[in-house]
C-alpha positions as CSV (number, residue, x, y, z in Angstrom):
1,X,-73.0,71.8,-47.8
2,X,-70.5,70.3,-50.5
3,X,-68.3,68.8,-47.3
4,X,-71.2,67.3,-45.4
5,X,-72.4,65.5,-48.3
6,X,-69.3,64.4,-48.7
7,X,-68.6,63.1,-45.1
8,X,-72.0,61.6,-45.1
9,X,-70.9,59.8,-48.5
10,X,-68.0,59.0,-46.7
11,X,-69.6,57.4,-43.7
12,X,-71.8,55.2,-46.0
13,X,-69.3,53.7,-47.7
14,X,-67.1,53.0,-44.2
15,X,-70.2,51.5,-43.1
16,X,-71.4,49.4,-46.7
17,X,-67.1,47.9,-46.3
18,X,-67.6,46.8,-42.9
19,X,-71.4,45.6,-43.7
20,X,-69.5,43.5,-46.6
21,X,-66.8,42.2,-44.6
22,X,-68.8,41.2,-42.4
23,X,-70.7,39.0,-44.6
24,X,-67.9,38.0,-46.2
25,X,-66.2,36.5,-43.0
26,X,-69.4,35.2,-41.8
27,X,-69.6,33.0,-45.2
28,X,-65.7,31.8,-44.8
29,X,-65.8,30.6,-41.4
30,X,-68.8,28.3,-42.1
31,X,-67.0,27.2,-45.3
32,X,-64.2,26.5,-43.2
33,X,-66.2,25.0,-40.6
34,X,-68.3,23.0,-42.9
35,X,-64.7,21.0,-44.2
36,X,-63.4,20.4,-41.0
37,X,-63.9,16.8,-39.2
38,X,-66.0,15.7,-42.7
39,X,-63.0,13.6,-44.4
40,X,-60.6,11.2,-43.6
41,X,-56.2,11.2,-44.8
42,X,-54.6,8.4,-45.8
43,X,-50.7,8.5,-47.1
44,X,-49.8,7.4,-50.1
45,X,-47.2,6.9,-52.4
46,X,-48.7,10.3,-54.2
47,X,-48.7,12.0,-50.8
48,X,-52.0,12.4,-48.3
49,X,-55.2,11.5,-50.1
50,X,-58.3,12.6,-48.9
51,X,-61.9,10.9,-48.5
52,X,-65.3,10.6,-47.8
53,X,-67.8,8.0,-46.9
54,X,-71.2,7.2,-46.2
55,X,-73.9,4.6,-47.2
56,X,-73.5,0.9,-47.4
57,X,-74.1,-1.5,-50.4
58,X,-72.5,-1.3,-54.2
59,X,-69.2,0.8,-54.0
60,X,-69.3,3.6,-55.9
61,X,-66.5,6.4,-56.7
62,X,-67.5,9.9,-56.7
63,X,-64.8,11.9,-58.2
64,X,-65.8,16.1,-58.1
65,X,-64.8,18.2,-60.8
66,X,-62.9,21.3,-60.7
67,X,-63.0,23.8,-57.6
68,X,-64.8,20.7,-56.1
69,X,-63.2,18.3,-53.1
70,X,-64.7,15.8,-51.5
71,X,-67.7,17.6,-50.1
72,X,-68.7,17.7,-54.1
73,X,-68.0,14.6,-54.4
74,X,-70.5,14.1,-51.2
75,X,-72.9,16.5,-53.1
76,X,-73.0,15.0,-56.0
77,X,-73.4,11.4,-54.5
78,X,-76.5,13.0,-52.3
79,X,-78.1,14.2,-55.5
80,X,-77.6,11.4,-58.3
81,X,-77.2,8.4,-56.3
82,X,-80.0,6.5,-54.7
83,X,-80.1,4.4,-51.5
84,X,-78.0,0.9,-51.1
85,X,-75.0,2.8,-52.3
86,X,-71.3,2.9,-50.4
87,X,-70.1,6.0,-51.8
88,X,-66.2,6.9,-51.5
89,X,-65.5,10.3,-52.7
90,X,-61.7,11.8,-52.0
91,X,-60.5,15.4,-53.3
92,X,-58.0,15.5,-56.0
93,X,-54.5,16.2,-56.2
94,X,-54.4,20.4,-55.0
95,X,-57.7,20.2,-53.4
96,X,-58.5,20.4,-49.8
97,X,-56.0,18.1,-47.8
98,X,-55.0,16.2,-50.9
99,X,-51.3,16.7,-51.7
100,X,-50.4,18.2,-55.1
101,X,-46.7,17.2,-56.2
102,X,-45.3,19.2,-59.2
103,X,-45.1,16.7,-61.9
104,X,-48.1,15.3,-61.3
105,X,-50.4,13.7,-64.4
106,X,-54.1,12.8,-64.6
107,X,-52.5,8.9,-65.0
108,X,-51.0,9.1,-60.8
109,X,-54.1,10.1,-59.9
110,X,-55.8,7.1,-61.6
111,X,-53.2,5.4,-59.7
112,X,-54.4,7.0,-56.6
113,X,-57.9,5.6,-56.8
114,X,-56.5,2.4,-56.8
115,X,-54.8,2.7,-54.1
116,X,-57.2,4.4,-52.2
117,X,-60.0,1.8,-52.8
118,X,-57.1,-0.9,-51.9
119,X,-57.3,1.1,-48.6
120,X,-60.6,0.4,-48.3
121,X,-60.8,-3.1,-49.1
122,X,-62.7,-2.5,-52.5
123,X,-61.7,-4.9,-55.1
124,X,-64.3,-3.2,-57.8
125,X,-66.2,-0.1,-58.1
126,X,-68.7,1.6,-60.0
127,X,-67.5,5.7,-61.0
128,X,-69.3,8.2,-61.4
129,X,-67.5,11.7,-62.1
130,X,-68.5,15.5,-62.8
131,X,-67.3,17.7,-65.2
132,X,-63.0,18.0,-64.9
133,X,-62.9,15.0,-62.8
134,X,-63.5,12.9,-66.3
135,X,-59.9,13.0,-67.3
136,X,-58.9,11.1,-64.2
137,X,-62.1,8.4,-64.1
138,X,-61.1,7.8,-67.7
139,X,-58.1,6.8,-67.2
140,X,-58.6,4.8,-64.1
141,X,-61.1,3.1,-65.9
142,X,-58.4,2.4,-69.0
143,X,-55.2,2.0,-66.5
144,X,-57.0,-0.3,-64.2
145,X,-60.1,-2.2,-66.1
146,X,-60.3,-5.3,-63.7
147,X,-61.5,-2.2,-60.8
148,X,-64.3,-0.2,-62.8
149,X,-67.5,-2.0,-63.0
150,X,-69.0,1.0,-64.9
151,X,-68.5,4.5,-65.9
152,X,-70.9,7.4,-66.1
153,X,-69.6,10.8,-67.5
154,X,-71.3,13.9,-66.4
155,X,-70.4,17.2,-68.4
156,X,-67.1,15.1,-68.2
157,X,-63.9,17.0,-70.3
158,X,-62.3,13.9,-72.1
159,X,-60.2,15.4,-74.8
160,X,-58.4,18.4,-76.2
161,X,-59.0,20.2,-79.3
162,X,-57.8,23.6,-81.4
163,X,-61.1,24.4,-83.4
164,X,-62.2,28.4,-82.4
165,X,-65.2,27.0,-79.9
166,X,-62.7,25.1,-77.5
167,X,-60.7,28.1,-77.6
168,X,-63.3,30.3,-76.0
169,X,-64.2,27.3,-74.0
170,X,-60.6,27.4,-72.9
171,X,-60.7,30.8,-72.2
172,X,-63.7,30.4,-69.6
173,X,-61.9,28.2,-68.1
174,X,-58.9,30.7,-67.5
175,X,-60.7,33.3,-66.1
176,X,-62.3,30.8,-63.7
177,X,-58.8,29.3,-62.8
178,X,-58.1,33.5,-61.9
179,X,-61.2,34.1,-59.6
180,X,-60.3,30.5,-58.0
181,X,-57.6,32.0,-56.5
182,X,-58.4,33.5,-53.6
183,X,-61.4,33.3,-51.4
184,X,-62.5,37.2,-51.2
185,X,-62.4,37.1,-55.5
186,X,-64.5,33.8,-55.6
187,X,-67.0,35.6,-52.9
188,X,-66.6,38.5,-54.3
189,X,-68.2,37.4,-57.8
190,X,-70.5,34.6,-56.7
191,X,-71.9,37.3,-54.4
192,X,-72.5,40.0,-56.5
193,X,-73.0,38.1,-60.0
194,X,-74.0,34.7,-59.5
195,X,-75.7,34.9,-62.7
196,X,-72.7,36.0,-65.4
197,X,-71.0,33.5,-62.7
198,X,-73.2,30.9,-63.8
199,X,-72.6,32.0,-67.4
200,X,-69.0,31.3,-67.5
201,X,-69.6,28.4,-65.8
202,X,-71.1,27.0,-69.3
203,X,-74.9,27.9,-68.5
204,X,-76.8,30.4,-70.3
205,X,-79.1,32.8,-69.4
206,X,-82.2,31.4,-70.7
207,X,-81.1,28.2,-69.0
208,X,-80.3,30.3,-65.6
209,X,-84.1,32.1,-66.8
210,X,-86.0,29.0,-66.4
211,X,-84.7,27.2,-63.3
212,X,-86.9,26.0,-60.3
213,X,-86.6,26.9,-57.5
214,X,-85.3,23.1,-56.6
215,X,-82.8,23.5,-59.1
216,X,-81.1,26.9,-58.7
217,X,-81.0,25.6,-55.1
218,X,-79.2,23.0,-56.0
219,X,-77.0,24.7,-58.1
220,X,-76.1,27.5,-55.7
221,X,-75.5,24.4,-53.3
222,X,-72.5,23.5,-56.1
223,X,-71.0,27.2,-56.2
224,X,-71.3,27.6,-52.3
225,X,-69.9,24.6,-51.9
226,X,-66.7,25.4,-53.4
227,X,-65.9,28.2,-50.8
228,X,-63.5,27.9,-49.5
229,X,-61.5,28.3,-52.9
230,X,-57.8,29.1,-51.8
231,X,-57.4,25.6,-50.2
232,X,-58.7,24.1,-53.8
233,X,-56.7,26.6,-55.8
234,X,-53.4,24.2,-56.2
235,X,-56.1,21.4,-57.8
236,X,-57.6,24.0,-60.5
237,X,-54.3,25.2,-62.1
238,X,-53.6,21.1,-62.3
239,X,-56.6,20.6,-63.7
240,X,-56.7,23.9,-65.7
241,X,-52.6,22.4,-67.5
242,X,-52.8,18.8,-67.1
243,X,-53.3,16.5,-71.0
244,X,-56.5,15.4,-72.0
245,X,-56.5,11.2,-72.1
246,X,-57.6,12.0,-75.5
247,X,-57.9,8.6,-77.7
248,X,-56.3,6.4,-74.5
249,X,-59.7,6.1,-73.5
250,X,-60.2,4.1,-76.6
251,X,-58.7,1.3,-74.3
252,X,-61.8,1.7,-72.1
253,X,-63.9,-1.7,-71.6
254,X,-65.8,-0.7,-68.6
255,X,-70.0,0.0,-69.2
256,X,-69.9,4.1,-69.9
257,X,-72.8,6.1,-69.7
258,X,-72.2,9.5,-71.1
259,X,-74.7,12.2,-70.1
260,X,-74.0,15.7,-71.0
261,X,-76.0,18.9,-72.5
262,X,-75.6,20.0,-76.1
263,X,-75.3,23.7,-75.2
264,X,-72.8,23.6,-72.2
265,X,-70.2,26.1,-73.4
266,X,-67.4,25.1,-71.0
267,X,-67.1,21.5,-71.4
268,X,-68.0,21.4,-75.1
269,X,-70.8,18.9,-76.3
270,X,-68.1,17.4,-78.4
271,X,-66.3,15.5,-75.3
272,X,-69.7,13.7,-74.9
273,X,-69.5,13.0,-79.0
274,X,-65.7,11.7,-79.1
275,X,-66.3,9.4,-75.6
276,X,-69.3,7.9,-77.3
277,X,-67.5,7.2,-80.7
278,X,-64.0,5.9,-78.9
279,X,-65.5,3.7,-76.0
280,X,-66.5,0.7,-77.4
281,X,-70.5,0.0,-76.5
282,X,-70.6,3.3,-74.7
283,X,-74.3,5.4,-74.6
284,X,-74.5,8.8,-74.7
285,X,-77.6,10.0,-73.5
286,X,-77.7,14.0,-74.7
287,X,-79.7,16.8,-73.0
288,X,-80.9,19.9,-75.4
289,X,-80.9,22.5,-72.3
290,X,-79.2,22.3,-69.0
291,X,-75.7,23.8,-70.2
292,X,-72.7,22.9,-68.0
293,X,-75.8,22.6,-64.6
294,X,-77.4,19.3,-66.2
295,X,-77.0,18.2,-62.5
296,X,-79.4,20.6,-61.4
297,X,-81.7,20.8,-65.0
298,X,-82.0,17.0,-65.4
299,X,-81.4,16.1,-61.7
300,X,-84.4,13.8,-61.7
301,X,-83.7,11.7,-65.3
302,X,-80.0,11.7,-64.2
303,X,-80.7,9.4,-61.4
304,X,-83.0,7.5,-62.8
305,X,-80.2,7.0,-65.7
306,X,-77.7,5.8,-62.6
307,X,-80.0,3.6,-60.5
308,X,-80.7,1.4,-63.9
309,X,-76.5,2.1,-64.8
310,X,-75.3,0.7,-61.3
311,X,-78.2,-2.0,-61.3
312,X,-77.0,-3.5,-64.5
313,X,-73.2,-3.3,-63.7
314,X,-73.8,-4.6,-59.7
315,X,-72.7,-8.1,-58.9
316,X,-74.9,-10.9,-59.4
């Protein structure tokens, strides 16, 4: 009796593995698929740079933030930005087809925007940036003034700090530089606990509680969308040990529209609060609930908040 419940335990679990790696490959090859043929490379003096495109009107640059590429970036332009927009959204340094160098500094990839929207015949350009791409955008906007028509901050990271809250921030962070690793760990977790996921992705679980079903579609849209993580993996560490621009962005003369939640737990409210007193005639516009998935939460103000940003920075 003991040995056939044991062989039939035995056979389940054979059977649950191949069940699971099934799924699992099924999700990787449409990640894969769904990168392939959607981007363009151009070479560079910081290596291949990768983009996106689509739209026509007022240039905007889309930078994703971390675990993102340009398909976040594509995202993200698809769910903030309205209609007679040219959005240009390339992946990072380390992510996608994007070369990473060792060495490299937020400041070359600043200078990679530049020369990427030189490529493109854009002479000025609105930004608009997510989360870890706000170290960059910051300092594109301070290195290179006369190309930034405006600035909007979402959830951005802007600066570094030692008080006992950024340290547990930082430690979020860590862990999520770990499962960003490889694709069967990222899969793995965002599989089976999307919602302690979510959590250490700076949204809590009465924030997780209460979304819609329009916005936790939109936010598993954002997790899905990073698979596949091994081809990003290079761009996380950079962005996990690269400097904060810190008070640089003091320098900063570019419209800045700062929009972030007061309880995101992984890109601290106090970013939002050191942007707003270091830019000169920036806005912060705060959000009590939304965590680090203000995208999602506020999806509807945040757009509105852009269209009346871009329409007051466009040409005349």
């Amino acid at each position: 009796m003991v040995k056939r419940v044991i062989s039939w335990l035995v056979v389940v679990s054979v059977v649950a593995a191949i069940a699971v790696w099934a799924v699992h490959a099924r999700d990787m090859r449409r990640a894969y698929e769904r990168i392939r043929g959607g981007s363009r490379v151009m070479p560079s003096p910081f290596g291949d740079i990768e983009y996106a495109e689509g739209g026509a009107g007022q240039p905007v640059l889309v930078i994703h933030g971390s675990g993102g590429g340009f398909d976040q970036g594509a995202l993200l332009a698809g769910a903030v930005l309205g209609d007679n927009v040219r959005w240009i959204a390339p992946s990072r340094f380390g992510y996608l087809r994007s070369t990473f160098h060792q060495g490299a500094t937020f400041d070359d990839q600043a200078h990679a925007y530049a020369f990427l929207l030189d490529h493109l015949g854009i002479d000025r350009a609105a930004v608009v940036t997510l989360s870890h791409g706000g170290p960059s955008a910051l300092l594109f906007a301070a290195l290179h003034p006369d190309r930034v028509s405006s600035l909007t901050l979402i959830s951005a990271g802007v600066a570094s700090s030692n008080d006992a809250h950024q340290a547990r921030a930082n430690q979020q962070g860590n862990a999520l530089t770990a499962i960003f690793q490889r694709d069967w760990r990222y899969w793995a977790v965002t599989t089976a606990f999307r919602g302690r996921f979510l959590q250490l992705m700076g949204v809590s679980a009465s924030v997780i509680a209460r979304l819609t079903p329009e916005q936790r579609a939109l936010a598993d849209q954002v997790i899905d969308f990073m698979n596949p993580v091994s081809r990003r993996a290079a761009g996380v560490t950079f962005d996990n040990r690269a400097a904060m621009p810190n008070e640089r962005i003091a320098a900063i003369r570019a419209p800045t529209l700062i929009l972030h939640g007061r309880d995101d737990t992984l890109q601290l409210y106090r970013n939002a609060e050191f942007a707003a007193a270091t830019i000169p005639g920036s806005r912060l516009v705060s959000f009590d609930h939304g965590g680090h998935l203000i995208l999602a939460v506020e999806q509807t103000r945040i757009r509105a908040l852009l269209a009346e940003q871009l329409r007051s920075a466009a040409p005349r």
